[in-house]
C-alpha positions in Angstrom: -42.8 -5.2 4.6 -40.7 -2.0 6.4 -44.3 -1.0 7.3 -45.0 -4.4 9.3 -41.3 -4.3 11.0 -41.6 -0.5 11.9 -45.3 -2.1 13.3 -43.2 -4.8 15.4 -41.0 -2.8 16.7 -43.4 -0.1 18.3 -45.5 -3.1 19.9 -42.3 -4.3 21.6 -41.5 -1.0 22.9 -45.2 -1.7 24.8 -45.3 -3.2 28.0 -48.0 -5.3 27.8 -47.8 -6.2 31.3 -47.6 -2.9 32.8 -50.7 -1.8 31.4 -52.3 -4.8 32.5 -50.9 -4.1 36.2 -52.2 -0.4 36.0 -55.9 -1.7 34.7 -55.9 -4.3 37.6 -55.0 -1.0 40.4 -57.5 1.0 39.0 -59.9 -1.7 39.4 -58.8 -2.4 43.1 -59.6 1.8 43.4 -62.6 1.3 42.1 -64.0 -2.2 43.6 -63.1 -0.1 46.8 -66.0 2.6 45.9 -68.4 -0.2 45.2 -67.3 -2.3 48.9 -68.6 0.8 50.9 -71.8 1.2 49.1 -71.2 4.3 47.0 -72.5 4.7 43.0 -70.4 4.4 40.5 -70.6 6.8 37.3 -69.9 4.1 34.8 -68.4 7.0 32.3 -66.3 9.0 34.6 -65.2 5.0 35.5 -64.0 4.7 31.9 -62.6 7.8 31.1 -60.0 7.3 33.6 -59.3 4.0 32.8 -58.5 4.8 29.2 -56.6 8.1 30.9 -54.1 5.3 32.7 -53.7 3.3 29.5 -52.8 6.3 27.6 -50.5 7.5 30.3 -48.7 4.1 30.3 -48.7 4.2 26.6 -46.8 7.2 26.5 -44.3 6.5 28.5 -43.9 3.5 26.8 -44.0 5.1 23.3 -41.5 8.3 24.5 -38.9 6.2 26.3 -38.5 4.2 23.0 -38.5 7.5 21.0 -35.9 8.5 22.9 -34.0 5.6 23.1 -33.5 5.2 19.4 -32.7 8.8 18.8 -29.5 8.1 20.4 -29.1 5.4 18.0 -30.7 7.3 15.4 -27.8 10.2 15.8 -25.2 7.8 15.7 -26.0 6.0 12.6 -28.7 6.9 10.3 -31.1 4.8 8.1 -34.0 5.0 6.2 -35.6 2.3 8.7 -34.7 4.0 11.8 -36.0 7.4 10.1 -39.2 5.6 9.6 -39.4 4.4 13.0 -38.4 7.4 14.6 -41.0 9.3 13.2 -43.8 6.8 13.6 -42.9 6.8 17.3 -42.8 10.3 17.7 -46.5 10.7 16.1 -47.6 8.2 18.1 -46.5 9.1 21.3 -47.9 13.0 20.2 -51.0 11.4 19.4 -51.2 9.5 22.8 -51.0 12.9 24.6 -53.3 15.1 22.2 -55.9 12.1 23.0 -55.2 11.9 26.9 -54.9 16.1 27.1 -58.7 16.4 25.4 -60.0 13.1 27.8 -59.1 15.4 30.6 -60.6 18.0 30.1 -63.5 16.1 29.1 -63.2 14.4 32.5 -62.7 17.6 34.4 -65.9 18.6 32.9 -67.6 15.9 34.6 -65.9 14.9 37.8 -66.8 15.6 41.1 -63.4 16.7 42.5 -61.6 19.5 40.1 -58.7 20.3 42.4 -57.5 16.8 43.2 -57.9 15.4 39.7 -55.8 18.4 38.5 -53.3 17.1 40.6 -53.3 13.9 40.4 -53.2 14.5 36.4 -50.3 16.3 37.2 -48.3 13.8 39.0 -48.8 11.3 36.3 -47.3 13.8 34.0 -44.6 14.7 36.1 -43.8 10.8 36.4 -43.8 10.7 32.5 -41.5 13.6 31.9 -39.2 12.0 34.9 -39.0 8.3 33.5 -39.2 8.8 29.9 -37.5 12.5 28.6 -34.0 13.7 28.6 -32.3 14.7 30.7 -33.5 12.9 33.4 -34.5 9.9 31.3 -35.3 7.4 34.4 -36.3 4.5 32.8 -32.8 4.1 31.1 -31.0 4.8 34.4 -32.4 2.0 35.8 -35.7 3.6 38.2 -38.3 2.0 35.4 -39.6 -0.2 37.6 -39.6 2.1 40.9 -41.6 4.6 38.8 -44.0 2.1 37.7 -44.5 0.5 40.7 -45.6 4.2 42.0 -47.9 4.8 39.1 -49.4 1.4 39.3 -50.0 0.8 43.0 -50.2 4.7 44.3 -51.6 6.9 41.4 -54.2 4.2 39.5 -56.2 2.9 42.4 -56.1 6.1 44.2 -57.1 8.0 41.2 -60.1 5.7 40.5 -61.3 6.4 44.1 -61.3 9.9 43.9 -62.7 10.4 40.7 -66.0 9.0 42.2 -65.8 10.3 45.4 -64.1 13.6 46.0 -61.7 12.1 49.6 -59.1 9.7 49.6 -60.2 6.7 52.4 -57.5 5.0 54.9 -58.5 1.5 53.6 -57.6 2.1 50.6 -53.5 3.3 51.5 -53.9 0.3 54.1 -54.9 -2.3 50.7 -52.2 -0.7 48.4 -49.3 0.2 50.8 -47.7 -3.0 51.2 -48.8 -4.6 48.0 -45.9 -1.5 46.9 -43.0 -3.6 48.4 -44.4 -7.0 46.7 -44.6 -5.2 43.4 -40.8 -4.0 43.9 -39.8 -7.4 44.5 -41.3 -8.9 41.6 -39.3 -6.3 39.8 -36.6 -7.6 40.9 -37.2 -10.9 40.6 -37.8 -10.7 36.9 -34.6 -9.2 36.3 -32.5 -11.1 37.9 -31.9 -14.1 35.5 -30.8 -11.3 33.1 -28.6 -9.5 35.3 -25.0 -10.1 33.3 -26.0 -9.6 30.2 -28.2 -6.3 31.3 -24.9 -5.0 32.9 -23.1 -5.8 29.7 -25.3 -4.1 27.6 -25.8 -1.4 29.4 -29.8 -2.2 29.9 -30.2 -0.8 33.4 -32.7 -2.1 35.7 -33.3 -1.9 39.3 -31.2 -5.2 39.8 -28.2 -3.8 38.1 -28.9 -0.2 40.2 -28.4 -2.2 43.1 -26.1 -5.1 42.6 -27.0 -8.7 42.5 -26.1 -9.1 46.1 -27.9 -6.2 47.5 -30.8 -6.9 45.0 -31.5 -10.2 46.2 -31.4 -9.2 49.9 -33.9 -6.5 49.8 -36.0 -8.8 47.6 -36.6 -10.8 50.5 -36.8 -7.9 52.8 -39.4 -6.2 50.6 -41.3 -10.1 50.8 -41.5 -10.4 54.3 -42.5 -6.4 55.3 -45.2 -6.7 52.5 -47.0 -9.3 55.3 -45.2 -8.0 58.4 -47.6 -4.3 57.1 -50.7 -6.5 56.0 -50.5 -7.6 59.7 -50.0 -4.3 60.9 -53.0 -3.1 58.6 -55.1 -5.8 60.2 -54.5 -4.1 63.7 -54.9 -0.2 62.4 -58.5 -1.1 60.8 -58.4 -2.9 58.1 -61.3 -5.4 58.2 -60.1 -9.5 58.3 -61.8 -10.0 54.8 -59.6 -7.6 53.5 -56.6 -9.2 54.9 -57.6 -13.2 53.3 -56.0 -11.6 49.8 -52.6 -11.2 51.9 -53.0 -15.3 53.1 -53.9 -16.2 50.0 -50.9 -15.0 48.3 -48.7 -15.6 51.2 -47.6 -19.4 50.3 -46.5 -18.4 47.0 -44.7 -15.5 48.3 -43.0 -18.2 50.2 -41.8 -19.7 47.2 -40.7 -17.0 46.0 -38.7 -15.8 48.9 -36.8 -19.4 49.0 -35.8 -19.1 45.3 -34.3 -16.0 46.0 -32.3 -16.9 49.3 -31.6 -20.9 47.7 -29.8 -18.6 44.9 -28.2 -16.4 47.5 -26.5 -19.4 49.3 -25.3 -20.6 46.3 -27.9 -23.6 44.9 -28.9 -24.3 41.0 -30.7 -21.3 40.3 -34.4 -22.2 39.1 -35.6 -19.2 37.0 -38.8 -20.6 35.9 -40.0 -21.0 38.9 -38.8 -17.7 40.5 -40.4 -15.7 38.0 -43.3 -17.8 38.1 -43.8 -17.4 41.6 -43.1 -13.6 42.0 -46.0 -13.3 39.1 -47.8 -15.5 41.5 -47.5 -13.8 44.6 -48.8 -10.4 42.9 -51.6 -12.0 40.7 -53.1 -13.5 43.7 -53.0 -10.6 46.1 -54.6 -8.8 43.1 -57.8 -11.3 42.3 -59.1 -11.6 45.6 -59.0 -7.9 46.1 -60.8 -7.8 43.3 -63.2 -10.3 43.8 -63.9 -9.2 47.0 -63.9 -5.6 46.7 -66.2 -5.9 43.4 -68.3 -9.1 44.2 -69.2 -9.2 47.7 
């Protein structure tokens, strides 16, 4: 029985979501490879797929080890001591597995140099969110350091690991998807806000302050399309800007719940949230199925 709750706990300190965001980016990377004709290595591919999981996982895994050792110093119980421990194995595990993948994957890739560095960023982006003292993700910057792992570091890593340059269309693709992913951070958050600022449970909404929250939300909404339009006029192609249309009436939605709870109206949660997931998913699968299946 302690087993199974020490088992419960250490999948709820995993953000499901966020690993499924980072898998989707480092397909969008990928698909981009494929678009412009280039091979693929299908196990250089997966190595650093399962190199991004791992990385998510362990921020994950040593935020929440961290997290309850404050707890855990404070008052002390056979359960927590479990837990503590089974976190701080896991999250040891997670970086002994990741550490021998790259070096495995350094053995193979094209690019040495780069994928050092880029391996390097994602650690420095652990140790930043997840590790005393800076400890990031409590402070509040969780979701601004995910959305930079997520739309930055996963695609772009998945390109170069295939081919050994970074390519314009690709910053032009994931550059204002950055702002969208931002505002769906705060979006999420917002229903939450009183009690998070009660209980201490920072997040980028209670960083900024409901009212400034809200109003670069909407700010973030509209230059997400105001730079898909501008990427349309600095080269990228008009099939790679139908993702940005599609995804643009929802973003609409989305940007009206905000303001309708700005001015004061019933706010309508469901349909906030659902619409900022919305907004993202969409911009997401057409990339995909474009940049993989054309």
């Amino acid at each position: 029985m302690e087993e199974y709750k020490v088992y419960k706990k250490i999948r709820d300190c995993i953000n499901i979501r966020l690993i499924f965001f980072s898998v989707i980016a480092y397909a969008i990377g990928a698909g981009l490879v494929s678009y412009i004709g280039r091979g693929i290595d299908l196990h250089i591919l997966l190595l650093g797929l399962i190199i991004v999981i791992l990385f998510r996982l362990s921020t994950d895994s040593l935020s929440c080890f961290f997290n309850l050792s404050e707890t855990y110093n404070k008052k002390r119980s056979p359960n927590l001591t479990l837990l503590r421990n089974s976190l701080l194995i896991l999250s040891l595990s997670l970086l002994t597995i990741g550490a021998i993948l790259s070096v495995l994957l350094y053995s193979r890739a094209k690019s040495s140099l780069v994928l050092w560095v880029f391996l390097g960023i994602f650690f420095i982006i652990l140790i930043l969110s997840a590790i005393p003292p800076f400890f990031l993700n409590k402070k509040g910057y969780g979701g601004f350091f995910a959305t930079i792992s997520i739309v930055a570091l996963a695609p772009s890593f998945a390109y170069i690991l295939q081919i050994n340059e970074l390519h314009n269309t690709l910053f032009l693709i994931t550059f204002p998807a950055f702002f969208l992913l931002l505002a769906y951070f705060l979006a999420q958050s917002l229903e939450n806000y009183f009690e998070d600022n009660k209980n201490q449970n920072h997040t980028l909404m209670t960083v900024l302050g409901w009212k400034l929250g809200m109003r670069i939300h909407n700010y973030f909404v509209l230059l997400t399309y105001l730079l898909y339009g501008l990427a349309s006029i600095f080269g990228l192609s008009g099939i790679l800007t139908l993702p940005a249309w599609f995804s643009l009436p929802i973003a609409g939605i989305q940007f009206w719940e905000m303001w309708r709870i700005g001015e004061g109206y019933k706010p309508r949660w469901k349909l906030l949230k659902l619409s900022s997931l919305g907004s993202i998913s969409v911009l997401a699968y057409f990339y995909i199925f474009i940049l993989w299946l054309r």
